[in-house]
N, C-alpha and C positions, 0 to 999 in steps of 0.2 A: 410624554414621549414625543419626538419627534414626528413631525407629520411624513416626511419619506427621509429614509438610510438608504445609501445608494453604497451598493456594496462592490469592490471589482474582483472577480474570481481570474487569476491569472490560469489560461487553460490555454500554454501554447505549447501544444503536442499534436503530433499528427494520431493518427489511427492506427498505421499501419508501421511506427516505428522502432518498432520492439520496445517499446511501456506498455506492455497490458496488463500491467497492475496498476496503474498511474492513469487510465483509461476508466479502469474500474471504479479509481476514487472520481473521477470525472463525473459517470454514470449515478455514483452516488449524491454528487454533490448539485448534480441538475433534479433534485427533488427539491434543494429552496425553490425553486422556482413555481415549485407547483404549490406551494404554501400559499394561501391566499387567508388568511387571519392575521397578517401583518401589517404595516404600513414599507417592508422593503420593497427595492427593485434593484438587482441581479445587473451586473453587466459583465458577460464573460469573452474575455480575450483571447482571442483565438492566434494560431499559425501567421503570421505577415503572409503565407503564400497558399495559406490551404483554411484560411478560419469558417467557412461555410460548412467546413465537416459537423462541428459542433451542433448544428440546426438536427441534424439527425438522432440526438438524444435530449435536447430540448423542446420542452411544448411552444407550442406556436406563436408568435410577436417577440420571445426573448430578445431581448439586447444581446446582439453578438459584434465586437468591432476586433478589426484586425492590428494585431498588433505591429510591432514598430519591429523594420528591418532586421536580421543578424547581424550582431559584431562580435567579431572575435577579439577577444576584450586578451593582451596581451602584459597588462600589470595590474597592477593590486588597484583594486577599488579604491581604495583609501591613499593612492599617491598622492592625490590633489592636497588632502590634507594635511598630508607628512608634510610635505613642498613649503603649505602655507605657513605652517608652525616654521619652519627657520630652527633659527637658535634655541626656540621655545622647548624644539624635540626630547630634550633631553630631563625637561620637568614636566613635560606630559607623558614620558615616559612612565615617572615617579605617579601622575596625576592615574594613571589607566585603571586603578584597581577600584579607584571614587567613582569613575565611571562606568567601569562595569556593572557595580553595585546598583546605580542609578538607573542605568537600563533595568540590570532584572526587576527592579520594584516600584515601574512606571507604574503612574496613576493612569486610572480607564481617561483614557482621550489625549493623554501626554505619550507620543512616538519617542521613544529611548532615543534614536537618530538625533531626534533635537538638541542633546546634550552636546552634540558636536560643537554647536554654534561658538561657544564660549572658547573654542580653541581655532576657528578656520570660519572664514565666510561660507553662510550656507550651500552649499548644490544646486548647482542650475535647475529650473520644475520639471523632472521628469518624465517621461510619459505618461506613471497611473497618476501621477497629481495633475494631469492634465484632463481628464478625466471626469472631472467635477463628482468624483465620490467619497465618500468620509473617512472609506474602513476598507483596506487592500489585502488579499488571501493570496497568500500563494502556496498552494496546497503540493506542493512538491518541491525539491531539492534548491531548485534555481530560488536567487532571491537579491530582489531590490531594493536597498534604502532609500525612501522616501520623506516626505515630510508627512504622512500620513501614519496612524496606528496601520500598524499591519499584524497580520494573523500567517504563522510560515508552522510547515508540516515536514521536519526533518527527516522523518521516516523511521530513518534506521542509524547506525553508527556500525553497521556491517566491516568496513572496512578495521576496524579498531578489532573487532574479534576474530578478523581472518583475512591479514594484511597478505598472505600468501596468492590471493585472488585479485590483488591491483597492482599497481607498477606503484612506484617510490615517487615519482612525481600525483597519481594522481590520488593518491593517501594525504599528501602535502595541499594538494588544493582542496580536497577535502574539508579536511584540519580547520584552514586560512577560513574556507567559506561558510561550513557549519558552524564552527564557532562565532563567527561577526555575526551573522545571521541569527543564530539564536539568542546573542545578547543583544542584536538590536528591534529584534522583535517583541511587542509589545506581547502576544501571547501565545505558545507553544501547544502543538494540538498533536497526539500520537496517538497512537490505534492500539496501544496494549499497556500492563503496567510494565511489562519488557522492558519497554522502549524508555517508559517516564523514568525507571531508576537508571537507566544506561545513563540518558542526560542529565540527570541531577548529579552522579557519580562523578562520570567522565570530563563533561562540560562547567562543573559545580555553580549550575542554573539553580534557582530558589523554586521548591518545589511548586509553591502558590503559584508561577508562572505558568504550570507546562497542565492542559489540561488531555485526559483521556477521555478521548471518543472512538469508538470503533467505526470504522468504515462497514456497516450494515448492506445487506448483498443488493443490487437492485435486481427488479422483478426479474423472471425468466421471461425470453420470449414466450407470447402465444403462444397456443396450443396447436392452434391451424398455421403459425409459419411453423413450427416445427420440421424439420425435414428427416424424410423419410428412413429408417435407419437400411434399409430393401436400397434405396438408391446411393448411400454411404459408401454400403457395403461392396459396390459394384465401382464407385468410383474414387475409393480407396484402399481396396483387393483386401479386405476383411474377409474371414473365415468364420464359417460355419461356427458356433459353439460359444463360452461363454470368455471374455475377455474384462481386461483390467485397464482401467484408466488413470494416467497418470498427464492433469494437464498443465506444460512450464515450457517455460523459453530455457533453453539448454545453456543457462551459464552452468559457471562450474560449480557453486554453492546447489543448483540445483539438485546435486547428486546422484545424474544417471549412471555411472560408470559402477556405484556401488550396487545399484538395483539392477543390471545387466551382469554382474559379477553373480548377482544370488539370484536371478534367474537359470543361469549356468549352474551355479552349485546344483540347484534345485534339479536339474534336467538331467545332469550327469551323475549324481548320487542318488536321487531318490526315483526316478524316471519321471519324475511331475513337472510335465510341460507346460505351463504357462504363457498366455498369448495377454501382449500387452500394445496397448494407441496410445502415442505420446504424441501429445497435438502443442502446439506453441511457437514461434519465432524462433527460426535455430540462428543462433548467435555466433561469433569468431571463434568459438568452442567446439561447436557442431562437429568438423573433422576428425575432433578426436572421439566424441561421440559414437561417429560414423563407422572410422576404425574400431572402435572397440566392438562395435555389434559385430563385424567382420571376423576379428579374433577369435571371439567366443563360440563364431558358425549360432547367432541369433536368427540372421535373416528370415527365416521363415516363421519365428515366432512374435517380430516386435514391429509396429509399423510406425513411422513419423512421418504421416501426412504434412509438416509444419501448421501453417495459420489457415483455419478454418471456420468458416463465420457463426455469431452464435447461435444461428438455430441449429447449424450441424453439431456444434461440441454443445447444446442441449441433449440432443437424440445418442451424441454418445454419455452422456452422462446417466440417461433412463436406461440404455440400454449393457450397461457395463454391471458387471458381477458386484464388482466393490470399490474402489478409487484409494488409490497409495500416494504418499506424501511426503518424500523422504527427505526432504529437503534439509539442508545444514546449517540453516541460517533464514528467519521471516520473522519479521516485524507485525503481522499479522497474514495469515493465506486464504485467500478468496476462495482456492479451490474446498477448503472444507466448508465454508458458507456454502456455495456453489451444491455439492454435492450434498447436503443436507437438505437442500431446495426438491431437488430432482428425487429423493429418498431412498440415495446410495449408500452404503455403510462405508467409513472409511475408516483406515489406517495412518497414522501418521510420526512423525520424528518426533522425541521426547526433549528437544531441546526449546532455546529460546524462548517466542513469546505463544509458542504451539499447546503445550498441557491448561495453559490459563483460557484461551480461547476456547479448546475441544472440551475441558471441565468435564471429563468420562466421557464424552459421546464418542470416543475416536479409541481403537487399537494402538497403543503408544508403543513404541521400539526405538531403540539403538540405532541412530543414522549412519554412524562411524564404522559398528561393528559388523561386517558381510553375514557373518553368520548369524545376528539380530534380525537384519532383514530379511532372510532367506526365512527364518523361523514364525517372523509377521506376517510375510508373503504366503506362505504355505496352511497356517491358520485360516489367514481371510477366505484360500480358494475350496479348503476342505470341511468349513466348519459351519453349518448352514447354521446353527443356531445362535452363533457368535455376530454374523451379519445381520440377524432378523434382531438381535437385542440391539446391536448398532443403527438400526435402523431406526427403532422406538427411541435411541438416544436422541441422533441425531435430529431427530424432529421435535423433542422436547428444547434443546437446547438451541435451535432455531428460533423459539418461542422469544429467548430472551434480547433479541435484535430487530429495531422495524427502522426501514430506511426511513419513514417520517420521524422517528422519534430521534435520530443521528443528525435531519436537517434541522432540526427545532434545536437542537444543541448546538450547532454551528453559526445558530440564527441567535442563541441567547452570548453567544462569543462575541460576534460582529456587534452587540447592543452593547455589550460591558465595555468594549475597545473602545465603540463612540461615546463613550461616557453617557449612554442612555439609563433610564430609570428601569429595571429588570422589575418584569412580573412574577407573580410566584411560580410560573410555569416555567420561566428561566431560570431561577434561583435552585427550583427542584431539580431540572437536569443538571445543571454547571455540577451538582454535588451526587448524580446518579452513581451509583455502583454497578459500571456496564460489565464487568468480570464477575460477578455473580457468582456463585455456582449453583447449576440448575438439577442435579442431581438428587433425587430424594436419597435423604439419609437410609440407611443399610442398605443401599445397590453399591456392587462391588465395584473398587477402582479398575479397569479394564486396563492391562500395561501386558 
């Protein structure tokens, strides 16, 4: 094996810019760092304007450099190329499907990018080839060809299952980006098998390519920063009594509008009042949000604090009855790791890549149908025994995720890409079964 892999984690996100799921895998991914039975070193690229933030979830001396200015980049990545081919364009047209092919079934330490060569002179060096490291991650959407294997983390293909939630242009950059990107990436990493058959499907990536790893939850705060849920309560006008957690940034897949519709059902047909904290980034959706709680005369049952740091949205996680989930679309949701940590019972959406994650430990409903949710809602608040078995799930099913064991996986990725020699400790994870099911056989399915 190499005596040092110098690996660059592209990590230029702010903190506070409505990604707190993209934060989350950050958090996770500042655990290579703590790995110390390897011969890597981590260099993680922060913000051009704010990259010191990242020192705050790294251990101490990490490599943090700031990354290279914004440009608002107003044509296709690939002009240069079109340009250079000429006359050529119209037999690299015929040529594109050989090289497709050729990306998806680079060899460890051949960048699929390099097949370019034989049509265009190379790319000027980059910024991460400037870098002096071997192996470039870019663990979120954004993504740069380089002359480097890279490692890119598509997420989701959201847009393709609910085109209704983007504008027409930005479905189309979408498309342009996810696609180059996943064919020029030497190796594909998702957090569900959701997501691996969406891409092999949709994008017709070669399975061998796309590896699954779950983003594993990182630690909770301390116990002692914990904050107080007596001083929450006071500086977030919480009432008395027992309340429900629901924590997301209010796009529209997140599905408030349907769980404030069966919170109303619930309040005006059955008298079952329900008080619910929905803590998160409210986004260019929030209005109508806002409005709707107005409509239905919620006010006084529903609070949205927005963003609140994580000791507080710990102390509401310990301190919440049960944690709901309703969302119409995820790729994987922190918040059921999250609330499995704190040993909340939750409930959640029967879609996507939600049943394969929760694997029984979770209340599964109907996201779409008001009156599903109104029926899960009203379970979780009146059914102490249902919570207390959710409860023993969900902590069993916690069992099968350790953030060490998700960077050791990430860390046998980065060795295969450099065309390094894999230990059997590599070779074991690369081929782990993180969707498992953790349920002993004859406990009932929970839906």
């Amino acid at each position: 094996m190499k005596e040092r892999l110098r690996v660059a984690i592209n990590a230029q996100l702010k903190p506070d810019g409505g990604s707190g799921g993209i934060v989350t895998v950050l958090r996770a991914l500042a655990a290579l760092a703590r790995l110390d039975d390897g011969p890597e070193e981590y260099v993680f690229v922060g913000p051009h304007d704010s990259h010191d933030w990242l020192h705050s979830i790294l251990p101490p001396g990490q490599t943090v450099v700031r990354g290279p200015a914004p440009v608002e980049w107003t044509v296709d990545r690939l002009e240069p190329f079109k340009r250079a081919l000429g006359p050529l364009r119209p037999a690299a047209r015929g040529l594109r499907r050989v090289f497709n092919a050729a990306v998806q079934t680079a060899e460890p330490g051949v960048p699929g990018f390099a097949s370019l060569k034989s049509f265009a002179p190379p790319p000027p060096k980059n910024f991460f080839e400037g870098l002096g490291c071997d192996v470039v991650h870019f663990p979120f959407q954004s993504f740069e060809p380089c002359g480097l294997p890279t490692i890119y983390n598509p997420h989701d293909l959201q847009h393709l299952h609910h085109p209704e939630f983007f504008t027409p242009s930005e479905i189309a950059r979408r498309e342009s980006h996810y696609t180059a990107a996943c064919r020029a990436a030497h190796t594909l990493v998702v957090a569900s098998e959701f997501v691996r058959r969406d891409v092999v499907e949709r994008y017709r990536i070669e399975p061998q390519k796309i590896q699954t790893i779950p983003w594993a939850p990182p630690p909770p705060p301390e116990s002692t920063a914990v904050a107080d849920l007596s001083t929450l309560a006071g500086k977030y006008g919480l009432s008395d009594g027992p309340f429900a957690l629901y924590p997301a940034m209010t796009w529209e897949h997140k599905n408030h509008l349907r769980l404030l519709e069966a919170l109303a059902r619930l309040r005006d047909r059955e008298g079952l009042i329900l008080r619910f904290v929905f803590t998160g980034y409210k986004t260019d959706f929030w209005p109508r949000v806002e409005s709707r709680v107005n409509e239905l005369g919620l006010a006084r049952q529903v609070n949205f604090p927005g963003m609140v740091t994580r000791e507080e949205l710990s102390a509401l996680y310990r301190a919440a009855q049960f944690v709901f989930v309703p969302t119409l679309f995820e790729a994987a949701s922190a918040p059921l790791f999250e609330a499995w940590q704190h040993g909340a019972p939750v409930a959640c959406s029967s879609v996507t890549s939600l049943p394969e994650q929760a694997a029984g430990a979770a209340l599964l409903f109907d996201p779409f149908d008001v009156e599903a949710v109104a029926h899960a809602l009203a379970r979780m608040a009146t059914e102490e025994g249902l919570r207390e078995e959710l409860r023993r799930r969900g902590a069993r099913r916690l069992e099968d995720f350790s953030l060490e064991r998700t960077a050791k996986a990430y860390r046998a990725v980065y060795r295969r890409a450099a065309g390094q020699r894999l230990c059997e400790e590599d070779r074991r994870l690369l081929g782990w079964d993180w969707m498992r099911r953790s349920t002993p056989p004859g406990l009932p399915h929970i839906v």
